[in-house]
FIFIKE-645122 format. One line per field, with one value per residue (C-alpha): residue number from 1; residue in one letter; chain; x, y, z. Coordinates in nm, 2 decimals, always signed. Example, Ala and Ser with C-alpha at 12.3 -4.5 7.8 and 13.67 -1.06 7.14 Angstrom:
<sites>
num: c(1 2)
residuo: c(A S)
cadena: c(A A)
x: c(+1.23 +1.37)
y: c(-0.45 -0.11)
z: c(+0.78 +0.71)
</sites>
This chain:
<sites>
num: c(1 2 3 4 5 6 7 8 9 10 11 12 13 14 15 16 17 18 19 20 21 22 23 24 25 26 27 28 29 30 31 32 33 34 35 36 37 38 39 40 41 42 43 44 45 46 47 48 49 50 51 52 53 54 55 56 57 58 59 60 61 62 63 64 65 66 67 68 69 70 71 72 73 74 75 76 77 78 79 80 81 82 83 84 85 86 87 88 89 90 91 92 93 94 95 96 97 98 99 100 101 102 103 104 105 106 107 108 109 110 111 112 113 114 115 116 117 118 119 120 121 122 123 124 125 126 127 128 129 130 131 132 133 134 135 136 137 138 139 140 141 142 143 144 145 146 147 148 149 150 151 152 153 154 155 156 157 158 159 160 161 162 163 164 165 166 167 168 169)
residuo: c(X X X X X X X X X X X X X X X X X X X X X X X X X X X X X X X X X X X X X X X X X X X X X X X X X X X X X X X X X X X X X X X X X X X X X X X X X X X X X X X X X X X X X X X X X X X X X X X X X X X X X X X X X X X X X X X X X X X X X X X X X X X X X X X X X X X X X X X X X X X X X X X X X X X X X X X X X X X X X X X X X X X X X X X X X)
cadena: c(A A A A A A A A A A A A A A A A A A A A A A A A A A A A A A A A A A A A A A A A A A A A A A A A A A A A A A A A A A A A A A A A A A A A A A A A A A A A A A A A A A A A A A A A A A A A A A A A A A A A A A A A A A A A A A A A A A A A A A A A A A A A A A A A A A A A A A A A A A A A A A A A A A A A A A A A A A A A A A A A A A A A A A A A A)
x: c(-2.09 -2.04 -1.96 -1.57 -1.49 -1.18 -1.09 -1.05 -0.68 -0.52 -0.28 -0.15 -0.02 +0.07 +0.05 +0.23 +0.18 +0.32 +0.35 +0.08 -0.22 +0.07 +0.19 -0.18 -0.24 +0.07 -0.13 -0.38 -0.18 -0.04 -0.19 -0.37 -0.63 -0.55 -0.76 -0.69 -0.94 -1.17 -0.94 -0.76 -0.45 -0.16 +0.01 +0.27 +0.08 -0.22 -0.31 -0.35 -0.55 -0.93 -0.91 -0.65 -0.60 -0.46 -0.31 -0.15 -0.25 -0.25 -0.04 +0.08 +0.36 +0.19 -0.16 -0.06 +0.10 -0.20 -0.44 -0.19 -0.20 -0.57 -0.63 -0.37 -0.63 -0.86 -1.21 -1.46 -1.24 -1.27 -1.12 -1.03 -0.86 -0.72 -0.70 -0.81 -0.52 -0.68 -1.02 -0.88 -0.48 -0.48 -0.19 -0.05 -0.36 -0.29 +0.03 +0.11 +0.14 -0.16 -0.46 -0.66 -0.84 -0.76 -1.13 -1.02 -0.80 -0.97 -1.35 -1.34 -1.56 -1.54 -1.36 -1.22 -1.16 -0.89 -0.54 -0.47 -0.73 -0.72 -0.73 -1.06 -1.18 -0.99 -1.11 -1.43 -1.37 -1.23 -1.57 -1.78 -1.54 -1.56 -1.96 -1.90 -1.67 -1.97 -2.20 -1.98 -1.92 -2.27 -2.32 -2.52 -2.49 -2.31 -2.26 -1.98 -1.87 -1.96 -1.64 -1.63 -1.71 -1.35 -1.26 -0.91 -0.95 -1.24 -1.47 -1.62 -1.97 -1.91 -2.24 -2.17 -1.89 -1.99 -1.92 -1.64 -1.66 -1.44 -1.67 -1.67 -1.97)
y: c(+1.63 +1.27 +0.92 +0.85 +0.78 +0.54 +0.34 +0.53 +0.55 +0.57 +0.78 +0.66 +0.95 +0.76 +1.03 +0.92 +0.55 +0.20 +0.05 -0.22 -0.06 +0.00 -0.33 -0.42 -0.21 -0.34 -0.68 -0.56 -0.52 -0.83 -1.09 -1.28 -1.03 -0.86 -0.50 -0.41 -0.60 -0.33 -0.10 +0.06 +0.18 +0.29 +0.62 +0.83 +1.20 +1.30 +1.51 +1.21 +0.97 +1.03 +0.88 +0.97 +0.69 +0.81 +0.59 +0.71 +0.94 +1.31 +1.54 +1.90 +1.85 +1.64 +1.81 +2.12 +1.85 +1.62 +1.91 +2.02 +1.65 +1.63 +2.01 +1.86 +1.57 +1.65 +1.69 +1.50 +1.33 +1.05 +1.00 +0.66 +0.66 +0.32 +0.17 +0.30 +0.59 +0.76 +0.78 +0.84 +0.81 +0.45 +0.38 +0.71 +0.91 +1.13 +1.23 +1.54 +1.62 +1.36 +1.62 +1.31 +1.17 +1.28 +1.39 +1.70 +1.86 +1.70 +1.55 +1.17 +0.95 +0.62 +0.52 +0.09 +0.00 -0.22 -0.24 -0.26 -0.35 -0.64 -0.66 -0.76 -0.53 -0.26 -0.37 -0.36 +0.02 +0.08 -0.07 +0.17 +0.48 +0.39 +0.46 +0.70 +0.83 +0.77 +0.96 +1.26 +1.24 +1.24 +1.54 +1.38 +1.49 +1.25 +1.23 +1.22 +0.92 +0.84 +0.81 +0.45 +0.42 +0.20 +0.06 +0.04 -0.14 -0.37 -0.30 -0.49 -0.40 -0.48 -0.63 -0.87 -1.05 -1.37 -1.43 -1.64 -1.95 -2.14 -2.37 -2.74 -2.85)
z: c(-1.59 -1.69 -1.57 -1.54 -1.82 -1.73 -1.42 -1.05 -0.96 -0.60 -0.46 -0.17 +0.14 +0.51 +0.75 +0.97 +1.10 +1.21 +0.84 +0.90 +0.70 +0.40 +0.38 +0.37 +0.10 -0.11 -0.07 -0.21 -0.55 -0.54 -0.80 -0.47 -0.40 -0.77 -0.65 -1.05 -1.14 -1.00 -1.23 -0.93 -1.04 -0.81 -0.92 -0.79 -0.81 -0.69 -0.99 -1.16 -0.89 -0.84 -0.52 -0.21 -0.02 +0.36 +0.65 +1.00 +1.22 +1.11 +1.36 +1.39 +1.14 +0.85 +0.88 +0.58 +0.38 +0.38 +0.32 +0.03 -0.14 -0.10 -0.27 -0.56 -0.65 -0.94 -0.84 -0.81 -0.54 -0.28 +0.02 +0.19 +0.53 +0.58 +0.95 +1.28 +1.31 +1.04 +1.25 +1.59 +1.62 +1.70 +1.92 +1.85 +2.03 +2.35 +2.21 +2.27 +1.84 +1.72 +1.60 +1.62 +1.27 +0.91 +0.90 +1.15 +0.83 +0.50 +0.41 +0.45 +0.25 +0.35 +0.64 +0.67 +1.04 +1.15 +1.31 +1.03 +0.80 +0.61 +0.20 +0.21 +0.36 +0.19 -0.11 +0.02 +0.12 -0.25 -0.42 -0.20 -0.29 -0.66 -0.60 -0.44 -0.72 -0.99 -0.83 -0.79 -1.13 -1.20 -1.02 -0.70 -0.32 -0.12 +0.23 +0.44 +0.65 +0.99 +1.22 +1.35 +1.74 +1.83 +2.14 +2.19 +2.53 +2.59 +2.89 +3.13 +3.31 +3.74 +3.68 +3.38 +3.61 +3.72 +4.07 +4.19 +4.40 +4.62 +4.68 +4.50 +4.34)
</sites>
């Protein structure tokens, strides 16, 4: 099998999420951060895109759909899941319908962290998928991506605190 032998194009599925990682990705069309220049291409049906681009959080009643889109994209295939809902529900998770990440119904190859990520680095996440693309095409084993470690709440060691005075120096 050969290299691509035209540029990647996206198709874009939002599970189900608070807009924020969409309206990023729009941004990323615009002529400011201009992600055609890459040759990513937006289209309408995934039996046209090469890679699936996912955002939200994947629950009880979106998880057949999302599995039918991604079965619908030509293969070789890459998948990019936009934001941190798409690697652990985000503010959605502990809901009583939120499955958890999109990786728990389809493969994901490259995961971009954020609430919601920015352009940058979604372009960023779309350079490493068009590799990741190549070598597919090529024929060559790639791995799966590591789920991000996120920490929705920071934490604070008892031990780190400094103590507090009431005495003046």
């Amino acid at each position: 099998m050969k290299a691509l032998a035209r540029s990647p194009w996206i198709c874009h599925y939002n599970c189900n999420s608070c807009n924020g990682c969409d309206i990023e990705l729009l941004a990323c069309l615009t002529p400011l951060y201009d992600v055609e220049r890459f040759g990513v291409i937006n289209v309408g049906n995934p039996k046209h895109a090469d890679i699936l681009v996912v955002t939200g959080s994947v629950n009880h009643r979106n998880a057949r759909v999302l599995k039918n889109i991604y079965d619908q994209v030509p293969k070789p295939n890459v998948v990019v899941a936009l934001g941190v809902c798409t690697s652990s529900g985000g503010i959605f998770a502990g809901c009583y319908n939120i499955l958890g990440g999109i990786d728990k119904v389809i493969p994901v190859d490259v995961f971009v962290v954020g609430c919601p990520p920015k352009p940058e680095a979604m372009i960023d996440g779309f350079a490493k998928a068009i590799g990741l693309l190549d070598a597919k095409a090529k024929g060559l084993s790639t791995p799966l991506a590591e789920k991000p470690r996120i920490c929705m709440v920071p934490t604070v060691r008892p031990e780190a605190e400094a103590p507090v005075s009431s005495e003046k120096a």
